[in-house]
C-alpha positions as CSV (number, residue, x, y, z in Angstrom):
1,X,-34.8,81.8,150.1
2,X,-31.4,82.8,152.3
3,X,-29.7,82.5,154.8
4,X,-28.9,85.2,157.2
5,X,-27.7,84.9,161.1
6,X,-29.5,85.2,163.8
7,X,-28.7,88.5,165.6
8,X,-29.3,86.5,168.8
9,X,-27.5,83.5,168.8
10,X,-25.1,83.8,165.7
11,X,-26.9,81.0,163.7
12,X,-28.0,80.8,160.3
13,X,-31.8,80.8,159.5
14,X,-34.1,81.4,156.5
15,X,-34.8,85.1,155.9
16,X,-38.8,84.4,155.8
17,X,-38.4,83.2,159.4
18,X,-40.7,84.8,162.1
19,X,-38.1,83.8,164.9
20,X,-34.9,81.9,164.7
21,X,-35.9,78.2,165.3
22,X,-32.6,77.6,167.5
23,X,-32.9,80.4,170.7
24,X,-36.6,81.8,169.4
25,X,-35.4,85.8,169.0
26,X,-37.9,87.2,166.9
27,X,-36.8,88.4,163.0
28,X,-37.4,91.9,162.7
29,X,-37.4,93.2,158.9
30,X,-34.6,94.7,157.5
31,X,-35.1,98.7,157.8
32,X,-33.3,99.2,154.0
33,X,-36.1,96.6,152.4
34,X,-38.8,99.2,153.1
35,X,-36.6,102.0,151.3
36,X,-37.2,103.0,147.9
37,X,-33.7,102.7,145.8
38,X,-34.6,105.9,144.4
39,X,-35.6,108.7,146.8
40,X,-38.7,110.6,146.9
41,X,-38.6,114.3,146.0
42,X,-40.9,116.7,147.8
43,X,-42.9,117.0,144.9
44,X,-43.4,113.5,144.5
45,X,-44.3,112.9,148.0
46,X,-46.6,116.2,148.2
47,X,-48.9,116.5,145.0
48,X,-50.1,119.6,145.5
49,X,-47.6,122.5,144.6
50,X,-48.6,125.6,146.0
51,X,-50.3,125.3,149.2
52,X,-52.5,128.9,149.5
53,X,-52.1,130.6,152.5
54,X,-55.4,131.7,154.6
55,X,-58.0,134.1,153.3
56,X,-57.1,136.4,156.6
57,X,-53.2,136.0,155.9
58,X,-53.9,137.2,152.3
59,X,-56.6,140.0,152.9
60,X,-54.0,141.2,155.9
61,X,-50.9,141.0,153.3
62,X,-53.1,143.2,150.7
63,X,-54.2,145.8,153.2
64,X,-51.1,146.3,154.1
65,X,-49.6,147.5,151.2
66,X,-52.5,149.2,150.1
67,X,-51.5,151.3,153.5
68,X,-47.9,151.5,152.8
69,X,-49.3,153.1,149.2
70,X,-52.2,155.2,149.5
71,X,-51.1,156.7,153.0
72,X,-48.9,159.0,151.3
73,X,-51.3,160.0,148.9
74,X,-53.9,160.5,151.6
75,X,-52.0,162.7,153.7
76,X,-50.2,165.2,151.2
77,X,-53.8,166.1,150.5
78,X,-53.3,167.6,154.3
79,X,-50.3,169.0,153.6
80,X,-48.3,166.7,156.1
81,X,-46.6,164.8,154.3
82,X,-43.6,166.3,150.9
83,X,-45.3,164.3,148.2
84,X,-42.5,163.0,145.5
85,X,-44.1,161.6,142.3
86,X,-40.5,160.1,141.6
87,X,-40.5,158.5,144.5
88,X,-44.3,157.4,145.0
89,X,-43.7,156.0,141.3
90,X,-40.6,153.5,142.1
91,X,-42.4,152.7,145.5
92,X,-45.0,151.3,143.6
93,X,-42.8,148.3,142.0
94,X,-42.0,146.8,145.1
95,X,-45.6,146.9,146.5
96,X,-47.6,145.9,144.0
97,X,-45.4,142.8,143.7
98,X,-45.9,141.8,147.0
99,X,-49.7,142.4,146.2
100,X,-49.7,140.3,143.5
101,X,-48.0,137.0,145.4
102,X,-50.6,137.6,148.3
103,X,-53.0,136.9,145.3
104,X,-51.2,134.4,143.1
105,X,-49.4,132.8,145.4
106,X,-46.4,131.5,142.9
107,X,-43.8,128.7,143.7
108,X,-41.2,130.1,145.5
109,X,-43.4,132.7,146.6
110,X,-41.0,133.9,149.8
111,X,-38.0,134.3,147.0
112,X,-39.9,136.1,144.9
113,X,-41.0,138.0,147.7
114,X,-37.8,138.8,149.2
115,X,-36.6,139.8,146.0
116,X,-39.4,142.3,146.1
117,X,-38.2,144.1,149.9
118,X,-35.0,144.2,148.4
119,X,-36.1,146.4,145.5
120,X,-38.1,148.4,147.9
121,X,-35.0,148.9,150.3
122,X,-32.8,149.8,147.4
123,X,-35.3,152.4,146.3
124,X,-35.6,153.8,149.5
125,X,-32.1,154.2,149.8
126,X,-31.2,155.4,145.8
127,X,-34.1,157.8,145.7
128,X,-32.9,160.3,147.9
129,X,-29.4,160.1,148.0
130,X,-28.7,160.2,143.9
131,X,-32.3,162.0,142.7
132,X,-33.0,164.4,145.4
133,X,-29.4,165.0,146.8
134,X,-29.8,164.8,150.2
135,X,-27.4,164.5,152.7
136,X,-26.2,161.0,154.4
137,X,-26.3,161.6,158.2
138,X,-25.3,159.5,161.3
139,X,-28.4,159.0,161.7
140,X,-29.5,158.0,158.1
141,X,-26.2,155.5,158.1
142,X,-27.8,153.5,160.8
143,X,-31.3,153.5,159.5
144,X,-29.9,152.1,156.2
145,X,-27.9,149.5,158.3
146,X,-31.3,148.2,160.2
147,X,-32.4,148.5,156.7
148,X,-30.1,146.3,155.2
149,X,-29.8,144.1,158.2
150,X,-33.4,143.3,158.0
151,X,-33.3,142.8,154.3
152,X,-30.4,140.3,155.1
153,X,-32.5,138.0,157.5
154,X,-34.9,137.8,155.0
155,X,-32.6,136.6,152.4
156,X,-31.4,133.7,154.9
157,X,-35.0,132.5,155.6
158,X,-36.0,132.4,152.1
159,X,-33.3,130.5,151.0
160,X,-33.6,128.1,153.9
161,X,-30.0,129.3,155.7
162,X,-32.3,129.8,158.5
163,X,-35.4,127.1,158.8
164,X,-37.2,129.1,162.2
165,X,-40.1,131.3,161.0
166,X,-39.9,133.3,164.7
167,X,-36.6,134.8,163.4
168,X,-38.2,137.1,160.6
169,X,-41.0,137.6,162.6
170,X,-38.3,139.3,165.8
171,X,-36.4,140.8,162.7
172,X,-39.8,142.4,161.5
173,X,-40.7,143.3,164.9
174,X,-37.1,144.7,166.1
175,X,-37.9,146.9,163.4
176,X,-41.3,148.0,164.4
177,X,-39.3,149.1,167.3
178,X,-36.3,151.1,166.2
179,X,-38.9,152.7,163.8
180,X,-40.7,153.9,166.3
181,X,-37.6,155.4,168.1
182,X,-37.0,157.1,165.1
183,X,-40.4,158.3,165.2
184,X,-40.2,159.9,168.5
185,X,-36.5,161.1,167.6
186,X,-38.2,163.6,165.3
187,X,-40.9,164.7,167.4
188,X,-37.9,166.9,168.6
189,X,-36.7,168.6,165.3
190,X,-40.5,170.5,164.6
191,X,-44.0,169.3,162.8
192,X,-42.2,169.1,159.5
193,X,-40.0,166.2,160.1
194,X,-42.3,164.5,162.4
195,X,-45.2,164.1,159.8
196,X,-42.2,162.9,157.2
197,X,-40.7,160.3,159.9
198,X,-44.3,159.1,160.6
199,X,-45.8,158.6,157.6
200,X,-42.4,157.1,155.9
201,X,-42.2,154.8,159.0
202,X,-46.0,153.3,158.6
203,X,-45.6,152.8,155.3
204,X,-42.0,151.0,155.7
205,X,-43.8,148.8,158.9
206,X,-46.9,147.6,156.6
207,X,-44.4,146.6,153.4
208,X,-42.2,144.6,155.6
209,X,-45.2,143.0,157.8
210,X,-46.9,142.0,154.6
211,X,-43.9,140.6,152.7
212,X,-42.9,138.9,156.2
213,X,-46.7,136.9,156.0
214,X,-45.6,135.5,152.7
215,X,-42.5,134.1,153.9
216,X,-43.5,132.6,156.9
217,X,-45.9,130.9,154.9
218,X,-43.4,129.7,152.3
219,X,-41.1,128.9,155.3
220,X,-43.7,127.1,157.1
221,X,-44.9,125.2,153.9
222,X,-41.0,124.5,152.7
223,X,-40.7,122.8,156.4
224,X,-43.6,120.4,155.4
225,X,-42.2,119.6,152.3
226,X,-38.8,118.4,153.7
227,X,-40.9,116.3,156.8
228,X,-42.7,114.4,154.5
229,X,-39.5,113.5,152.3
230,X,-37.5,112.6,155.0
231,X,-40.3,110.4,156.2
232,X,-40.8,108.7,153.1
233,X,-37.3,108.4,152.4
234,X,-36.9,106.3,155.3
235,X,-36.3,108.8,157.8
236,X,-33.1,109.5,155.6
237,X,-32.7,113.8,155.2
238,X,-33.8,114.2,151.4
239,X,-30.7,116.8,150.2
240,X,-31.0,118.3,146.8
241,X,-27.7,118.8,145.8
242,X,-28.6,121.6,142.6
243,X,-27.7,125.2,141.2
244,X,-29.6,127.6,143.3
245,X,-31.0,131.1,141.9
246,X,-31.7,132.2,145.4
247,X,-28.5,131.6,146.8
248,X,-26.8,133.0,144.1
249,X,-28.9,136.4,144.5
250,X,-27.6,136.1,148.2
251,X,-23.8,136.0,147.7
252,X,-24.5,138.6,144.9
253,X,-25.5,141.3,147.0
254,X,-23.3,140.1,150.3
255,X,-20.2,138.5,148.6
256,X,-18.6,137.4,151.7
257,X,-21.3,135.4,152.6
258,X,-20.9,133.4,149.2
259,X,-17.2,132.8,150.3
260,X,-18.4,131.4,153.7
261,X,-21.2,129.2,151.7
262,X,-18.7,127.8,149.0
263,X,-15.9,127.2,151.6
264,X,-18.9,124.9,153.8
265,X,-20.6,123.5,151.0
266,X,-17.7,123.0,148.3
267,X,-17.8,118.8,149.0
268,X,-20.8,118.1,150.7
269,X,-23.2,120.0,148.1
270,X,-20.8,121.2,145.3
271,X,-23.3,122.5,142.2
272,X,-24.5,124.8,145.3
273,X,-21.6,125.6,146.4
274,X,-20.6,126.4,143.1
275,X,-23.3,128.9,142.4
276,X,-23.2,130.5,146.2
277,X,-19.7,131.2,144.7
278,X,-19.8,132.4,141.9
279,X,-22.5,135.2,142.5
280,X,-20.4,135.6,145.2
281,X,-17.8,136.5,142.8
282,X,-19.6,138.3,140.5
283,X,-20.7,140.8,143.1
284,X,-17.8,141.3,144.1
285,X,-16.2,142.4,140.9
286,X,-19.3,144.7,140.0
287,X,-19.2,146.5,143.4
288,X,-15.4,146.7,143.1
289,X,-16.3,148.4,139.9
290,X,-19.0,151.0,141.0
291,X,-16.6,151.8,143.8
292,X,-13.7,153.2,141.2
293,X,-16.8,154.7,139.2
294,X,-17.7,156.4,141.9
295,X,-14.3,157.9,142.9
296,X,-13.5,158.8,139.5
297,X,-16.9,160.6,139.0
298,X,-16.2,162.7,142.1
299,X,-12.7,163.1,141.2
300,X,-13.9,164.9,138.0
């Protein structure tokens, strides 16, 4: 038994007291008793791993890319549509990858599934500019940047920079939009580019909506993990202070945000920060290197 003060009166009483025996203020229990010296992790407070998503969320994530691949295919049969087997070919990576997390449902599902758009927007932007030649217009600069910029918010939502699963969803949605635009943008150039802009344009829409329904979902199931930590932890934030892959791919492809990350999380979460740095770093050297590639091989 001990002694502790009454928070009432100042007086010392037994800590297994209900109330203090000299003014009657009830004891409450010290919060810190009830808190477990070592905190819980989310996988210790939640058993089960991978929470599946719905049977409509999945068949709607699979017949989406099975639009954004056979609707080529379908239509150069009509003639609308310039059929690339180059193209079609790479396309298929990215798709069938999404398609196969809609099935499987991994851990980490909404990085592995961002890392998946990525690949598709890269191909989408290699293809024709370095296989097929074709010029880079004002036009083609600014799809790339929606391109990109969607692509970006992806990468902040997966690797929980961005906790709100409404801001993929007005990314995806924004870009419904300016697809659409584009769309109508050709209707104006002749049947030619119109069946090319349409069909490129569905195709893009369906990949991005499907691999936006996986990572809501891991969003959404993320959230629930950090709720019920923080709960049993006391109400205390559960912070895991570790190397992260995803973070790292981040900086990687946008090196100034892995300057912005290290300088913010260099003493609060340091192994982080450390690896928000360095791929940071790294892809900054490698694009600094491409660059004078680049100029050298059109200098020659």
């Amino acid at each position: 038994m001990a002694l502790i003060k009454c928070p009432e009166c100042g007086k010392e009483i037994s800590d297994k007291a209900a109330s203090c025996i000299h003014c009657g203020c009830p004891i409450q229990p010290q919060q810190t008793a009830y808190r477990a010296e070592i905190p819980l992790t989310p996988e210790k407070v939640i058993q089960h791993d991978q929470v599946r998503m719905s049977q409509k969320q999945t068949i709607a994530a699979i017949v989406l890319v099975a639009i954004s691949v056979f609707l080529p295919l379908v239509l150069s049969r009509s003639g609308l549509y310039n059929f690339r087997l180059i193209s079609f070919i790479l396309s298929l990576i990215p798709c069938v990858a999404v398609a196969l997390l809609a099935v499987f449902q991994p851990k980490k599902k909404e990085l592995l599934c961002v890392i998946a758009l990525t690949l598709g927007a890269v191909i989408s932007f290699v293809v024709p500019q370095f296989l097929y030649r074709e010029p880079l217009t004002i036009v083609g600069l600014i799809s790339y940047a929606v391109f990109f910029t969607l692509i970006f918010i992806y990468w902040l939502s997966a690797t929980a920079v961005i906790n709100f699963t409404v801001v993929p969803i007005i990314a995806t949605i924004a870009y419904a939009i300016y697809s659409i635009l584009m769309v109508i943008v050709a209707s104006t150039y002749g049947r030619y580019l119109l069946g090319i802009q349409l069909v490129s344009k569905i195709c893009d829409i369906a990949f991005y909506v499907s691999g936006c329904i996986i990572l809501c979902h891991g969003m959404k199931y993320r959230q629930r993990k950090r709720q019920a930590a923080t709960a049993a932890n006391g109400n205390y934030p559960y912070v895991n202070d570790a190397p992260s892959t995803g973070y790292a791919i981040l900086c990687f492809c946008f090196p100034i945000v892995g300057l912005i990350l290290y300088c913010v999380w260099r003493e609060s979460l340091p192994k982080r920060a450390k690896s928000a740095g360095m791929g940071g770093l790294i892809g900054f050297c490698i694009g600094v290197a491409l660059t004078v590639l680049f100029y050298v091989w059109l200098m020659s």
